[in-house]
LOPA-658093 format. One line per field, with one value per residue (C-alpha): residue in one letter; z, x, y. Coordinates in steps of 0.02 Angstrom, whole numbers, plus 50000, padded with zeros to 5 digits. Each point is the difference from the previous one (the first is absolute). Example, Ala and Ser with C-alpha at 12.3 -4.5 7.8 and 13.67 -1.06 7.14 Angstrom:
r	c(A / S)
Z	c(50390 / 49967)
X	c(50615 / 50069)
Y	c(49775 / 50172)
//
This chain:
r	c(X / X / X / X / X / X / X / X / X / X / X / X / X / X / X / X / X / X / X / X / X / X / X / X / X / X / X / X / X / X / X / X / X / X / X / X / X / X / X / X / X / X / X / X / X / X / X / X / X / X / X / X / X / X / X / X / X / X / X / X / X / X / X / X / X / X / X / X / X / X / X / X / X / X / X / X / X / X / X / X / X / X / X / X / X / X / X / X / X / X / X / X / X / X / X / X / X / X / X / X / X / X / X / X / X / X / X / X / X / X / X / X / X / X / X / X / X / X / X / X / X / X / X / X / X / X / X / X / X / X / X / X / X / X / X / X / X / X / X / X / X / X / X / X / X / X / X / X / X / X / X / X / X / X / X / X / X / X / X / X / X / X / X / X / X / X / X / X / X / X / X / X / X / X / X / X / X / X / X / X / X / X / X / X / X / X / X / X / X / X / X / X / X / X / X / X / X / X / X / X / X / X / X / X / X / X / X / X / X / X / X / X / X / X / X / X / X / X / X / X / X / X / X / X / X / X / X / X / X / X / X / X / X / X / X / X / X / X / X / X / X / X / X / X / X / X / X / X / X / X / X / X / X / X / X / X / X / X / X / X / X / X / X / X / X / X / X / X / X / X / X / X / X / X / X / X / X / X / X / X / X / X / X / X / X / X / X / X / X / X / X / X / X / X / X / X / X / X / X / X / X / X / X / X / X / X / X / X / X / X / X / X / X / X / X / X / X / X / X / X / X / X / X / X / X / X / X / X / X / X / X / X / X / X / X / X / X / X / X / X / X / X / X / X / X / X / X / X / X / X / X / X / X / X / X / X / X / X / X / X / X / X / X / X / X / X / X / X / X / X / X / X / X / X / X / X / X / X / X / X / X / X / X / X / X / X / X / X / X / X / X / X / X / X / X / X / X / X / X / X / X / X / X)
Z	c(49518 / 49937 / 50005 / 50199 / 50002 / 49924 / 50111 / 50148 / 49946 / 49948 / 50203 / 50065 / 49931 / 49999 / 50201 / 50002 / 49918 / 50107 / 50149 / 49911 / 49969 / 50177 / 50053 / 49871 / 50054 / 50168 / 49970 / 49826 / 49949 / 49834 / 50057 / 49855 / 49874 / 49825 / 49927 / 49818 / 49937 / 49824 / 50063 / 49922 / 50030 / 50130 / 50146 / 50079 / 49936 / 50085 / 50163 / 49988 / 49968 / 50099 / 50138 / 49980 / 49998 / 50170 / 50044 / 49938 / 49836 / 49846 / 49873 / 49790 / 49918 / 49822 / 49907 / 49922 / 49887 / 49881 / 50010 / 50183 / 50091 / 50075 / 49981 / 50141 / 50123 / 49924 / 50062 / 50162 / 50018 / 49967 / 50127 / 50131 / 49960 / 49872 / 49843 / 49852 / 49828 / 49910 / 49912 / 49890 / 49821 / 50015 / 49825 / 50010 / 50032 / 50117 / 50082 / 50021 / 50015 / 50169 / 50017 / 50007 / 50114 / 50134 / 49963 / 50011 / 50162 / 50051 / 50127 / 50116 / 49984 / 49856 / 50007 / 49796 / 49915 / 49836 / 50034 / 49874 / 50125 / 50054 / 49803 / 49992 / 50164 / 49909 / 49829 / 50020 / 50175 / 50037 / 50133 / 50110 / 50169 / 50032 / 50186 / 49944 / 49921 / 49977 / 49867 / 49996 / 49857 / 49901 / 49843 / 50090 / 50109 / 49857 / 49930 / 50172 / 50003 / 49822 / 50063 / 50140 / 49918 / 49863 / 50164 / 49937 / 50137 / 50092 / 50166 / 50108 / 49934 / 50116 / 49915 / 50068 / 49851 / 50070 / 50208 / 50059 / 50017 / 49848 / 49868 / 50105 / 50000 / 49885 / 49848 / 50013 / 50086 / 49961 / 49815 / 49989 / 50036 / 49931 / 49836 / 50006 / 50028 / 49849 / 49912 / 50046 / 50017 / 49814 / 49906 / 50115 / 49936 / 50073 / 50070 / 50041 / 49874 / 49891 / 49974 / 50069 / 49985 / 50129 / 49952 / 50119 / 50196 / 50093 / 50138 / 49914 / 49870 / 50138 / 50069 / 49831 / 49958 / 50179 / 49980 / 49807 / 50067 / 50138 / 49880 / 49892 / 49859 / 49933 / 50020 / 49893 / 50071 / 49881 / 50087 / 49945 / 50195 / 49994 / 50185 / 49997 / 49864 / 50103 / 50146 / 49887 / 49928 / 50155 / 50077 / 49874 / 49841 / 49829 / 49947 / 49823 / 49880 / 49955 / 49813 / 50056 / 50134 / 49916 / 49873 / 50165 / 50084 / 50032 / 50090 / 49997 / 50178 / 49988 / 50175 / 49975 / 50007 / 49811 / 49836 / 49873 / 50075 / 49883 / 49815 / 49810 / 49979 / 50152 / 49938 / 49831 / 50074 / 50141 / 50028 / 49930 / 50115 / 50125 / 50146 / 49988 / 50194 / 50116 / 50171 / 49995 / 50035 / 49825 / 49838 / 49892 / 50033 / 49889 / 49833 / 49943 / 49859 / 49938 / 50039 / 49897 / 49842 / 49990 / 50005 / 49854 / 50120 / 50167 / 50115 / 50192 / 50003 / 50185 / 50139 / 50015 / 49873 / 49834 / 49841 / 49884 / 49846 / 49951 / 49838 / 50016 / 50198 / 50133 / 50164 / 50133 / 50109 / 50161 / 50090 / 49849 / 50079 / 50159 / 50169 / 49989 / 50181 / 50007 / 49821 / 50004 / 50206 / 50172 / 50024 / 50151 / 50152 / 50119 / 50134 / 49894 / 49958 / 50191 / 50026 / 49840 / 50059 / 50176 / 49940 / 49881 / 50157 / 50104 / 49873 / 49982 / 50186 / 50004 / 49858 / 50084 / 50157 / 49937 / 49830 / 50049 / 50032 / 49812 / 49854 / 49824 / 49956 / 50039 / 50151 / 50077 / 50097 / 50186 / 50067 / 50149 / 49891 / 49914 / 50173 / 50058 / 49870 / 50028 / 50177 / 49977 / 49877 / 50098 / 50148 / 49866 / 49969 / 50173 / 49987 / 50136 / 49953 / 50126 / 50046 / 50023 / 50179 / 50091 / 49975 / 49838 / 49958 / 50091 / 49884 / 49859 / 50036 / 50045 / 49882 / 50061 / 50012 / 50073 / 50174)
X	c(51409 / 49983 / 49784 / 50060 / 50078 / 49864 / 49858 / 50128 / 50034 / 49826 / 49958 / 50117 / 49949 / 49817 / 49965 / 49822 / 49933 / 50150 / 49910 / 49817 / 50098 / 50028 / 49839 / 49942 / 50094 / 49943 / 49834 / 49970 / 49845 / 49997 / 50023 / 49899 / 49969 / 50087 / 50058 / 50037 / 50096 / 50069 / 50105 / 50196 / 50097 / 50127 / 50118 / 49853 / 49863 / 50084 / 49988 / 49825 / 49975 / 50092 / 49925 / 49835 / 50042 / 50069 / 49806 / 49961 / 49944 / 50037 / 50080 / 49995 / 50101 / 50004 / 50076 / 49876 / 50146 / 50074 / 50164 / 50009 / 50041 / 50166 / 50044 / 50124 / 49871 / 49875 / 50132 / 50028 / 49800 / 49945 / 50155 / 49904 / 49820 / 49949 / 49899 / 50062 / 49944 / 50116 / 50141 / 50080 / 49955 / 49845 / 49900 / 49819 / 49941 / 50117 / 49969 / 49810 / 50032 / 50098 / 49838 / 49895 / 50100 / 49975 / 49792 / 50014 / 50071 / 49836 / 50054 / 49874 / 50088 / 50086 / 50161 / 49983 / 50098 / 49922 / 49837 / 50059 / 49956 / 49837 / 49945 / 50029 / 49859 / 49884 / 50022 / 50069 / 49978 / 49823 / 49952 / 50163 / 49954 / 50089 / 50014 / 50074 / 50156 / 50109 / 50057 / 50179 / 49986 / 49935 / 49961 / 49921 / 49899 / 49942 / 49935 / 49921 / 49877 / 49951 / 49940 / 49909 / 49924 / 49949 / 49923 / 50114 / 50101 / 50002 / 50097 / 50053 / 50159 / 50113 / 50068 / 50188 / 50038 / 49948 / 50026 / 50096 / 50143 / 50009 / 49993 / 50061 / 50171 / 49997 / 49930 / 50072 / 50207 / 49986 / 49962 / 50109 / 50145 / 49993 / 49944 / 50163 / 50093 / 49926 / 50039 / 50171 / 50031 / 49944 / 50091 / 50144 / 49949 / 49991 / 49828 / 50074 / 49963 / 49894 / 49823 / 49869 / 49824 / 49883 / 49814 / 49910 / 50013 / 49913 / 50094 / 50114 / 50038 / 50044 / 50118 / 50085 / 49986 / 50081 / 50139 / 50033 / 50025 / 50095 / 50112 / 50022 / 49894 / 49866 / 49822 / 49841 / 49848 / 49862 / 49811 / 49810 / 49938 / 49991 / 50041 / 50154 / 50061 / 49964 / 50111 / 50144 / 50021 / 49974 / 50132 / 50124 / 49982 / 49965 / 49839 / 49938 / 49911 / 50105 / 50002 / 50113 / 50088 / 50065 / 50097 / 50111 / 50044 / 50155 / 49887 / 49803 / 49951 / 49818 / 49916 / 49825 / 49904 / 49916 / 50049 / 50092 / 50034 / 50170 / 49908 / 50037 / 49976 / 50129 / 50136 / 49979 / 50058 / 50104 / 50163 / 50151 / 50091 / 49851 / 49992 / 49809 / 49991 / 49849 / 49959 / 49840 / 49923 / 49973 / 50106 / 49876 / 50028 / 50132 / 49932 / 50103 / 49891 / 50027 / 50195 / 49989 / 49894 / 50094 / 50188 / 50101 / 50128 / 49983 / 50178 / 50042 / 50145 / 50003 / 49926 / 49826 / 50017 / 49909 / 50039 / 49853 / 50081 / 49854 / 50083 / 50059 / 50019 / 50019 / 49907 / 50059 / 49873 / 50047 / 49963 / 49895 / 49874 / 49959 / 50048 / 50164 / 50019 / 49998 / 50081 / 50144 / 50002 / 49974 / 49799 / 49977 / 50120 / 50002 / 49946 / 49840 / 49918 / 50022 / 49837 / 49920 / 50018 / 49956 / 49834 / 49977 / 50026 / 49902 / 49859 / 50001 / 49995 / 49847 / 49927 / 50016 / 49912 / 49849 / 49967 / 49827 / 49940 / 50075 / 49901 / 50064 / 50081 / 50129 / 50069 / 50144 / 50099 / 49962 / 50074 / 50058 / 50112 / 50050 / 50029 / 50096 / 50140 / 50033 / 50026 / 50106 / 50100 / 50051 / 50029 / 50135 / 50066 / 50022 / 49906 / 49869 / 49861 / 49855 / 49831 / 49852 / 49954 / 49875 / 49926 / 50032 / 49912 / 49838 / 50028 / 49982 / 49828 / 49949 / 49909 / 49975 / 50153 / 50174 / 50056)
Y	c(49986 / 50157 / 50016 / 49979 / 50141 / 50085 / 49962 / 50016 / 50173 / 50068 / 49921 / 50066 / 50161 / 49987 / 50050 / 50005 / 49866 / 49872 / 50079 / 49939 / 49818 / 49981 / 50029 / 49888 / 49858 / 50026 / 50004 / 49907 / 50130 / 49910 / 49814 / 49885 / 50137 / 49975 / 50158 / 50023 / 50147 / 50073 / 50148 / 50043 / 49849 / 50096 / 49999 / 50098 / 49915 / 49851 / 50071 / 50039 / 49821 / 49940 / 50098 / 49926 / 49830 / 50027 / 50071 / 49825 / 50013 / 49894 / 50092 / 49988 / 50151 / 50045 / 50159 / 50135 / 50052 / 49884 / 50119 / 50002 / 49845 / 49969 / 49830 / 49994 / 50059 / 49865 / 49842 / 50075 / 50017 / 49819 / 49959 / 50081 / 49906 / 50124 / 49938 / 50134 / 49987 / 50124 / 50046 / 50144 / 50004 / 49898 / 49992 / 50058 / 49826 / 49950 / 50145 / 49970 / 49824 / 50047 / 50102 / 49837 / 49910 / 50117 / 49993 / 49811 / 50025 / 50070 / 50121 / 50073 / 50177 / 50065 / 50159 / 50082 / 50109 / 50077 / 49868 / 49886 / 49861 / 50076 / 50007 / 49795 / 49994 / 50099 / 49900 / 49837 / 49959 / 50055 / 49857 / 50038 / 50059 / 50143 / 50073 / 50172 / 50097 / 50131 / 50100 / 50078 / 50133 / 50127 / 49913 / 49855 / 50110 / 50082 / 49819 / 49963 / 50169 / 49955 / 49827 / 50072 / 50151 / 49856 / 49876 / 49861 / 49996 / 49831 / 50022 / 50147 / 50105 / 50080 / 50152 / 50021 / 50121 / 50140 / 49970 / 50149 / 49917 / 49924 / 50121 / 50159 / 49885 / 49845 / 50095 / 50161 / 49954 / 49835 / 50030 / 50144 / 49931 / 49797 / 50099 / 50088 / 49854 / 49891 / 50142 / 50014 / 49786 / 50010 / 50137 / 50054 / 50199 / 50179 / 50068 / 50160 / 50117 / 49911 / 50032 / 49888 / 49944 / 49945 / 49947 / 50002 / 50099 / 49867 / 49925 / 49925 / 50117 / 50143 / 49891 / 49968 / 50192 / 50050 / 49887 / 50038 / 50180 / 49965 / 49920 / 50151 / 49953 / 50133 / 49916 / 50019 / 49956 / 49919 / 49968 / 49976 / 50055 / 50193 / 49997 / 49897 / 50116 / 50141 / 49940 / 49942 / 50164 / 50095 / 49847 / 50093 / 49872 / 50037 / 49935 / 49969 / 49859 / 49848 / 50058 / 50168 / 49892 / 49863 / 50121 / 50070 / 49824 / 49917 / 49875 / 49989 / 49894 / 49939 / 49980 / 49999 / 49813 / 50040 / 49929 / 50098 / 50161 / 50010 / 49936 / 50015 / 50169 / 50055 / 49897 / 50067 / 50172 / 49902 / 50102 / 49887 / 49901 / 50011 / 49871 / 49930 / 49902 / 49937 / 50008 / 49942 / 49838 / 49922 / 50010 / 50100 / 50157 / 50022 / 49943 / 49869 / 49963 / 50162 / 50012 / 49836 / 50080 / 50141 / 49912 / 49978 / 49898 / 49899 / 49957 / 49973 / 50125 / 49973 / 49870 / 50086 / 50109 / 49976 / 50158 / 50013 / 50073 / 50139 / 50010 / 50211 / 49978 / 49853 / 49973 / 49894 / 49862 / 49947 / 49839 / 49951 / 50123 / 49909 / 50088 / 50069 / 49986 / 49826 / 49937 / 50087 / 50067 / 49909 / 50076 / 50099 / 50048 / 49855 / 50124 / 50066 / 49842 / 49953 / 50110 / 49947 / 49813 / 50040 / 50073 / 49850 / 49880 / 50084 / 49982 / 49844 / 49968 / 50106 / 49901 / 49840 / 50082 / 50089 / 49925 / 49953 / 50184 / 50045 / 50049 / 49963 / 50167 / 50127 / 50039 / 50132 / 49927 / 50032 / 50166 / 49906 / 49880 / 50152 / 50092 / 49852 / 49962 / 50204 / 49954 / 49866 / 50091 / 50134 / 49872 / 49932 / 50173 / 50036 / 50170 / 50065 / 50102 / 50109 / 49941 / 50101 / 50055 / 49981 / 50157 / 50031 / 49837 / 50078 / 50160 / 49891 / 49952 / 50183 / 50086 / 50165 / 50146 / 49927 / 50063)
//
């Protein structure tokens, strides 16, 4: 069965967080607690879930992407005692009607990805107890800090977004390179030599920049933080506003967790033939009520890819706008969301331990998770690094002159 051979692979492949599984299973940290999840419906995702129902936990999974679930990996799942709601090219209501199943569940922890989920607990699902969660990206993070700078926040919030070795790796290689591959999957074109548009030099959009270059294209920065601007230009990018941008690109790449960063009046002076794709969480960062009001003409001329006839000039949409990555590529390495889901594992097995002592808001995840998937990774790798001596941990704590 071919989903199998999928979760066997990304297992095989994913070091770290086997090593987690067998400790798990050992020790059954999470015996009696239900977990709900909405994360990509994956090979890897799989693992992860698969890894804490051998920690004893109950497990319901739905997708956070209507675009993203792989059906084969689905079968193989419920095979192996996994409850998955999901599949690819779910409607808006099936997709929140997946949603819904995973609430009814009532899970005492939930794993979210663009806090979808956590948005039905705070509107539709007020009285649910709620021990604690997680958040696995930008945009939901984002959604999380507005609920707790608002004091609406109803159960503690792990934030695994922006552990160390998360976004130093998952936002900025892992993005890079599944964004290429969409791309590629999707149109079968040349990057070298063609001119390219990042928004955005967060995380992810560095990662997308560094591997645009790498491929030969010329990349344009576009920002709204002065100090991320700063660093892609002196990082060796162009920088400039969208409006100037967008009349240079072969491709414009959004990256940047906001709503309609590419709008009506940038496609008006869109360059023809230009390749509008997203990396980001949600599909609105590419206007496609714009694209749609300013087409003469609509057609698929290619599996994910849509040509809005502009009337002088066309403009092409990829993956309908959703994340490019995972409608038209595979998502992440195998080997990078191995220390994504270790973190998110981890996380939950801290959850289950010191819930009680939570407050409802939040939190980093703890350096020593952090410290301990970077362990275990380079145990995987086989690489050695120093430790501090002796000594030169008591010079640490002196305060006067060195000797």
């Amino acid at each position: 069965m071919e989903g199998d051979r999928k979760l066997n692979w990304a297992e095989e492949h994913m070091a770290v967080l086997k090593k987690i599984g067998e400790d798990f299973s050992a020790n059954k940290p999470l015996k009696g607690l239900k977990i709900g999840m909405a994360l990509h419906v994956e090979a890897k995702t799989g693992i992860l879930a698969l890894t804490l129902k051998y920690g004893g936990a109950e497990i319901r999974l739905a997708s956070c992407n209507p675009l993203s679930t792989d059906d084969d990996v689905v079968s193989a799942l419920e095979l192996r005692g996994i409850d998955v709601y999901a599949r690819k090219g779910e409607s808006r209501d099936e997709y929140y009607e997946n949603l819904h199943r995973v609430l009814e569940f009532e899970p005492d922890i939930i794993i979210d990805d663009g806090g979808d989920l956590t948005t039905l607990l705070h509107t539709q699902y007020t009285h649910m107890d709620i021990k604690g969660g997680s958040e696995e990206t930008t945009t939901g993070v984002m959604r999380l800090k507005i609920m707790e700078k608002k004091g609406i926040l109803r159960f503690p919030m792990f934030d695994v977004n922006d552990a160390k070795m998360k976004h130093l790796f998952d936002n900025r290689y892992g993005t890079g390179q599944s964004t290429i591959d969409g791309i590629m999957s999707a149109t079968n074109l040349c990057i070298a030599g063609k001119t390219v548009v990042v928004a955005g030099y967060g995380w992810c959009g560095r990662g997308i920049a560094m591997r645009m270059r790498g491929m030969g294209a010329d990349v344009i920065i576009t920002e709204i933080d002065p100090v991320k601007a700063i660093e892609a230009r002196m990082d060796g990018f162009r920088v400039m506003p969208m409006i100037k941008a967008i009349q240079h690109a072969d491709m414009v790449i959004s990256a940047t967790g906001m709503k309609d960063v590419v709008r009506e009046e940038h496609l008006k002076v869109a360059k023809n033939g230009c390749l509008l794709i997203n990396a980001g969480h949600f599909d609105n960062e590419i206007s496609k009520t714009a694209l749609q009001n300013l087409a003469v003409e609509i057609k698929e001329v290619r599996k994910f890819v849509t040509e809005y006839n502009l009337g002088n000039r066309k403009v092409y949409l990829l993956g309908d706008g959703r994340l490019i990555n995972l409608v038209a590529g595979q998502g992440h390495p195998v080997e990078i969301m191995d220390m994504s889901f270790s973190l998110q594992a981890l996380t939950a097995e801290y959850i289950s331990k010191n819930y009680e002592n939570l407050e409802n808001r939040v939190y980093n995840v703890p350096e020593c998770i952090d410290n301990l998937v970077a362990v275990l990774k380079l145990q995987t790798m086989g690489i050695e690094i120093d430790s501090l001596t002796e000594e030169q941990k008591k010079y640490l704590e002196e305060w006067k002159e060195g000797t």
